[in-house]
N, C-alpha and C positions, 0 to 999 in steps of 0.2 A: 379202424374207423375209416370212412369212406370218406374224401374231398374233393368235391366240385367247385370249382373257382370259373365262374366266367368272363369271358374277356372283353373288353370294348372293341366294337368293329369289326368283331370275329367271331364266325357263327360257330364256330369248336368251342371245347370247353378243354380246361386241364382235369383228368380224373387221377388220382393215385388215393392207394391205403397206406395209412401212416397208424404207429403205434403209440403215438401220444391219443390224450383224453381230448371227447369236441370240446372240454372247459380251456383248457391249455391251448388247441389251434386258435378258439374264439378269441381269450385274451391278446397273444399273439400278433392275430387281424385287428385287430380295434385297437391295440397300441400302436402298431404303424400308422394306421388311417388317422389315429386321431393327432399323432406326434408330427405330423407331417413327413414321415419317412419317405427315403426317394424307392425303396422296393420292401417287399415283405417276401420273406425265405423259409421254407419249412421241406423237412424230409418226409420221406415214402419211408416203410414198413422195409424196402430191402438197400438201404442208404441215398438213393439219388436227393440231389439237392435242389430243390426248383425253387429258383426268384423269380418275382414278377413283379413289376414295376406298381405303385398302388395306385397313378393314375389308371391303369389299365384295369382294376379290379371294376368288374360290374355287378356281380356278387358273389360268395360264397355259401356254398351247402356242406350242410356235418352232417353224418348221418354214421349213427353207430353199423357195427358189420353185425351182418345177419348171422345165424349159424345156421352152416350147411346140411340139408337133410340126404339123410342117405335112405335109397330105396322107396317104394312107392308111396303116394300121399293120400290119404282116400275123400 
């Protein structure tokens, strides 16, 4: 699954594919946000560990992964 997190003040975005479900990232995001956690932490699809602070979240996108087409599309 694809995740987009955008940042406060900063025109980049974090993108990474992670192997959890968008039901699991969402809960996840919306327990920190709403617990008043000081960062929220989730892994990529090949282990990296990225926190970010939740003041700094300005939104997040889920977005299931597409399957790759091999060879021409008409």
């Amino acid at each position: 699954m694809d995740i987009s997190i955008g940042i406060n003040n900063s025109p980049r975005e974090i993108n990474f594919e992670s192997a959890q479900s968008s039901s699991e990232v969402e809960s996840i995001i919306a327990e920190a946000l709403n617990s008043d956690a000081k960062y929220v932490s989730l892994r990529d699809a090949k282990g990296k560990l990225y926190i970010v602070p939740t003041t700094a979240v300005a939104y997040v996108e889920l977005g299931e992964e597409e399957s790759r087409r091999v060879g021409f599309v008409a």
